[in-house]
C-alpha positions in Angstrom: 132.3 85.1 164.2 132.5 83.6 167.6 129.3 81.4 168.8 128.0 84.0 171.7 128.1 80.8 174.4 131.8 80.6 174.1 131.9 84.3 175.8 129.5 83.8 178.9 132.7 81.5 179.9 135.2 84.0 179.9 136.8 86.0 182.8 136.5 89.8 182.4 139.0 91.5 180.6 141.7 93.5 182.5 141.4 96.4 180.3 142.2 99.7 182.6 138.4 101.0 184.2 137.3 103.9 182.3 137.1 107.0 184.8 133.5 108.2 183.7 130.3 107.0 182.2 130.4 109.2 179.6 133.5 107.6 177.6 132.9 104.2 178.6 129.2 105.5 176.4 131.5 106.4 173.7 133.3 103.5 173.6 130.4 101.3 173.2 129.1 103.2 170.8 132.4 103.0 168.7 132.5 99.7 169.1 129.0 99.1 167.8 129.5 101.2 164.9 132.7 99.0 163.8 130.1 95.6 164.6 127.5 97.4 162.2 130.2 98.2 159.6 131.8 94.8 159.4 128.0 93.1 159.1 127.5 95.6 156.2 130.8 94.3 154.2 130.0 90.6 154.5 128.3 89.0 151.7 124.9 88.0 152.0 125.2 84.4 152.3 127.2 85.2 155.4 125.2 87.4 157.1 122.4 84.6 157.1 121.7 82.7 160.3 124.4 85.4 162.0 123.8 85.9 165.6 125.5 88.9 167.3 125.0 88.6 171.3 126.4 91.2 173.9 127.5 90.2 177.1 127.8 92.6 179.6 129.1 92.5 183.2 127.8 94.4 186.2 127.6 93.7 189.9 126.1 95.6 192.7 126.9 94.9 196.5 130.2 95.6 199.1 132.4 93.2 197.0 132.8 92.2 193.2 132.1 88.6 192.4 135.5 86.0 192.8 136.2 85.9 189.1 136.5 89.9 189.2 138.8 89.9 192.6 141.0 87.3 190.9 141.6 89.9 187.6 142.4 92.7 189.8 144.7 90.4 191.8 146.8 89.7 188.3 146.8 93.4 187.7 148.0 94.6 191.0 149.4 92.0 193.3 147.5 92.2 197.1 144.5 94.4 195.2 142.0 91.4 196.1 143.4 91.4 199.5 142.9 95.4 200.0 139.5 95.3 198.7 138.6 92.5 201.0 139.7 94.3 204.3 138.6 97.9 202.9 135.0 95.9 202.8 135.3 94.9 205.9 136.5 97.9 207.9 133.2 100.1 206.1 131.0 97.5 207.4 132.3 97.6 210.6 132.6 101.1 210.4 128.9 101.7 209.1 127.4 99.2 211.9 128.9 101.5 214.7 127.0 104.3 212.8 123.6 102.7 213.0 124.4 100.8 216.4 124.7 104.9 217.9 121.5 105.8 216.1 120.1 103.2 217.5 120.8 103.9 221.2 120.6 107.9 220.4 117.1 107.1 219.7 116.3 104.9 222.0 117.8 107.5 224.5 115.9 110.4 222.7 112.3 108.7 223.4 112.9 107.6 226.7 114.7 110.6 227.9 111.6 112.6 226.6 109.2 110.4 228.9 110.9 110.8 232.0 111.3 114.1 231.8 107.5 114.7 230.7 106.7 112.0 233.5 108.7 114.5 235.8 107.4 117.8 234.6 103.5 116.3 235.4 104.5 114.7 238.5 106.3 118.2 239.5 103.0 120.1 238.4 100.7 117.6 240.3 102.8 118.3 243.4 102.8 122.1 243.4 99.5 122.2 243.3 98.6 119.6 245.9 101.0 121.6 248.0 99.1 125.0 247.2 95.7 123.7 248.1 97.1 122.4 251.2 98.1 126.1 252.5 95.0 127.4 251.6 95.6 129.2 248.1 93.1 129.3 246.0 92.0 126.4 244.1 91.1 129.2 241.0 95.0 130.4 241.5 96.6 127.0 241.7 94.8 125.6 238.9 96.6 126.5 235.7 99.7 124.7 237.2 97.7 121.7 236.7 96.3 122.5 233.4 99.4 121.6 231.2 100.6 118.3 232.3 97.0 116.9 232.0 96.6 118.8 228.8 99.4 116.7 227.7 98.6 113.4 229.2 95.4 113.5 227.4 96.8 114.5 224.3 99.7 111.7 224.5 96.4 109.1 225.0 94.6 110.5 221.9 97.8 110.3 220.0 98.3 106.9 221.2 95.0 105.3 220.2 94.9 106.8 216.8 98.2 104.5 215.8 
């Protein structure tokens, strides 16, 4: 049996990627079914002081780790090279995305100010203008009702954050 150090130097193995989770399960479980069958034949005195250690490999992120590029590179020629520029173009790609969120926001909120800032102004106007020409202040004052309404509302809203 192999002392377990002498594997954490090893490259990965270029075995072909299982397509699903469910058989690369299956395969693990056969192969730790043959471990447990072989440490069952060995005579006693071998099986003390035996170590068995599992080493497995995983990686998370936009791009595997050197020693994994270089495998898929002996494997298929260029394939380090491909993955490299594929991880670039989606990060490009995915910063345009949030870059116009961004500015659809940003042109969201402020559009919605200036048009509420126009709508009170407007309101505010129209009834200046009516009390000017006599109407009545009873008639012209529900036109001034919802953009102070909302004003006030806005500066209750703001003060609770």
């Amino acid at each position: 049996m192999q002392n377990p150090s002498d594997d954490t130097d090893k490259q990965p193995s270029t075995k072909k990627a299982e397509t699903s989770n469910n058989s690369i399960t299956q395969q693990d479980s056969q192969q730790e079914k043959a471990l447990e069958e072989i440490y069952e034949n060995l005579p006693e005195e071998q099986k003390e002081g035996l170590t068995l250690a599992e080493l497995k490999m995983a990686y998370s992120g936009p791009l595997p780790p050197p020693g994994f590029l270089k495998e898929y590179d002996k494997i298929v020629p260029g394939a380090a090279k491909q993955i490299l520029e594929s991880t670039w173009k989606e990060q490009r790609h995915r910063h345009r995305w949030e870059n116009l969120s961004l500015y659809n926001d940003i042109f969201m909120q402020s559009g919605g100010l200036i048009c509420g800032l126009l709508l009170t102004v407007g309101c505010i106007a129209v009834y200046v203008w009516l009390i000017e020409h006599n109407v009545d202040w009873l008639v012209a004052a529900p036109l001034l009702t919802p953009p102070l309404l909302s004003v006030a509302l806005q500066m209750i809203k703001s003060k609770e954050k």
